[in-house]
C-alpha positions as CSV (number, residue, x, y, z in Angstrom):
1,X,120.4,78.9,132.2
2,X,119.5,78.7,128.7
3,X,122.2,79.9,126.2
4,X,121.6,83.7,124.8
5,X,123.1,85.3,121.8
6,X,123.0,89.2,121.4
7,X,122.8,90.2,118.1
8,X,122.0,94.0,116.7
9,X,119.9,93.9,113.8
10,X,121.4,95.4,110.7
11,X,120.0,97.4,108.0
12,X,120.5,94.7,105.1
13,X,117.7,92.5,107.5
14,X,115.1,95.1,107.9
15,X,112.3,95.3,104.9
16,X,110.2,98.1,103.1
17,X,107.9,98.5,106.1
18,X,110.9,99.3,108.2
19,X,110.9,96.6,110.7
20,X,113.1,92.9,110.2
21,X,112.4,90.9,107.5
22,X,110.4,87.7,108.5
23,X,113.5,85.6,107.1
24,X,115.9,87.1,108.8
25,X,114.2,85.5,112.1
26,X,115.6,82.4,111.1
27,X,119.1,83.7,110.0
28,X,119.2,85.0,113.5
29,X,118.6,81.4,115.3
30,X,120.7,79.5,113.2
31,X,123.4,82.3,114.2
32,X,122.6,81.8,117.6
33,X,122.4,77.9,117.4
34,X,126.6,78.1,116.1
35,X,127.1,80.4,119.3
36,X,126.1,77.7,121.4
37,X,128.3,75.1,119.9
38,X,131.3,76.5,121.3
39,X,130.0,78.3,124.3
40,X,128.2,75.5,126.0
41,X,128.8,71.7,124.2
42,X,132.8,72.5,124.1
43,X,133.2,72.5,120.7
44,X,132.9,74.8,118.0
45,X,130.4,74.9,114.8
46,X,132.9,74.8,111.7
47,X,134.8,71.7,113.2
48,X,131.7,69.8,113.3
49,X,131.4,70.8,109.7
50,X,135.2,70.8,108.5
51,X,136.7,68.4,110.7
52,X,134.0,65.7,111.9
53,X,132.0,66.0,108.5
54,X,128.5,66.4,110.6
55,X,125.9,68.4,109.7
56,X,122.7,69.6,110.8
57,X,120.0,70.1,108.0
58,X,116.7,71.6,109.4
59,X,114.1,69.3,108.1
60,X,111.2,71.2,109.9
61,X,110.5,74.6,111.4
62,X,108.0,76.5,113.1
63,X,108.3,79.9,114.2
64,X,105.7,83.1,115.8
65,X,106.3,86.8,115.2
66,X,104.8,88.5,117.6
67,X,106.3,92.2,118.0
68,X,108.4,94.0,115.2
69,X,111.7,94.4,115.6
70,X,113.4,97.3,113.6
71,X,116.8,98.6,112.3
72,X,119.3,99.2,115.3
73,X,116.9,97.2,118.1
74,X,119.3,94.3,120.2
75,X,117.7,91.4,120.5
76,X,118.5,88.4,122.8
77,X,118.4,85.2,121.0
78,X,117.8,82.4,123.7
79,X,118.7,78.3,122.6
80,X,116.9,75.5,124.4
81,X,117.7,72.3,123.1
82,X,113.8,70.8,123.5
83,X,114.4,67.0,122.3
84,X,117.1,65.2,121.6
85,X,116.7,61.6,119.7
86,X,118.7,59.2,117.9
87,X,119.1,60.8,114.7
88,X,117.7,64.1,115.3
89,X,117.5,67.3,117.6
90,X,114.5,69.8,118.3
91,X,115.8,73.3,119.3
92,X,113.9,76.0,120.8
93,X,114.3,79.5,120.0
94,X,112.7,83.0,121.8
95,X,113.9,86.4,120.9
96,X,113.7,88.8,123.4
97,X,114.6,92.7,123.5
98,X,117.0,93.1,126.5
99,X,115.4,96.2,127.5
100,X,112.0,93.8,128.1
101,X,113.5,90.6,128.6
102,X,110.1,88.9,130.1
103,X,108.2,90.2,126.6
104,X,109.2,87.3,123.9
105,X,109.1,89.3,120.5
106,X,109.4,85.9,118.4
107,X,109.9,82.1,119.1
108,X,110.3,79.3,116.7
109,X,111.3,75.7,116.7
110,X,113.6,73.6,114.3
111,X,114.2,69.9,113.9
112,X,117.6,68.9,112.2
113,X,118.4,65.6,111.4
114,X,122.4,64.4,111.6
115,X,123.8,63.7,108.5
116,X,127.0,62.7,107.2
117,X,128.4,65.5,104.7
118,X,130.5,63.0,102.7
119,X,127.6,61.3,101.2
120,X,124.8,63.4,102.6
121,X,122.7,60.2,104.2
122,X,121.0,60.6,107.8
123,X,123.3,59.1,110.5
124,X,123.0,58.4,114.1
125,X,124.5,61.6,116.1
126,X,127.9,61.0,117.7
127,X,126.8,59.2,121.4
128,X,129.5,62.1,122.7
129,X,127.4,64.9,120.8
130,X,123.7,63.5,122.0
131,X,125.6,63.5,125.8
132,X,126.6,67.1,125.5
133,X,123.0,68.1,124.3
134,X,121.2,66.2,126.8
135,X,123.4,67.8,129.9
136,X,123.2,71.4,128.2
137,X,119.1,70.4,128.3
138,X,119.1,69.0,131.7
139,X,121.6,72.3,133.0
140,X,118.9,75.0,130.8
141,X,115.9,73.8,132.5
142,X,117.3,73.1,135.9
143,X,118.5,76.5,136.2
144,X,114.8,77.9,134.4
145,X,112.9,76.0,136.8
């Protein structure tokens, strides 16, 4: 099964109209793309950071708002990990309400490129890294099919 992170929206995210900021949709998956780290690849976020010196810039993005969300809702922020190439990963992202969880509210896309946080340049993701995506992709859609 695909990795889900529930997260309660907060006031700061919601806008003048009352319901969550467009923005904030992407705040939410990038949360919920650190969650995963840890939870399903066996290593945490801020190591790749701090200790590997690997980052993750998003170099394109995509995303549909289809329901509003507003201040207080819970939303289920589900990861797929859609592509995973030499240099670069495609995520997938739907948000769901858990009290509708067949009725996707938003769902987006991102492609980051691995880079090197020393000197910034693109680099080839670790071959340990790329194996630990492809068998978290290969687990989330054998378990979704």
């Amino acid at each position: 099964m695909a990795f889900c992170a529930l997260i309660k929206v907060c006031f700061s995210d919601i806008d003048y109209a009352g319901i969550m900021y467009y923005p904030r949709f992407l705040h939410y998956f990038h949360l919920a793309l650190e969650e995963l780290f840890a939870a399903e690849l066996g290593i945490g976020y801020s190591k790749l950071l701090i200790e590997h010196r690997i980052g993750f810039p998003t170099v394109h993005l995509k995303t549909d708002f289809l329901k509003p969300i507003n201040y207080g809702d819970e939303i289920e922020v589900k990861v797929t990990v859609r592509k995973v190439d030499r240099t670069s990963i495609t995520w997938g992202y739907r948000v769901y309400k858990p009290e509708a969880p067949g009725k996707v509210v938003a769902e987006g896309q991102n492609v980051t490129v691995t880079v090197d946080l020393d000197t910034y340049e693109k680099m080839e993701t670790p071959g340990w890294l790329r194996q630990r995506l492809k068998d978290y992709k290969r687990r989330s859609e054998d378990e979704s099919s």
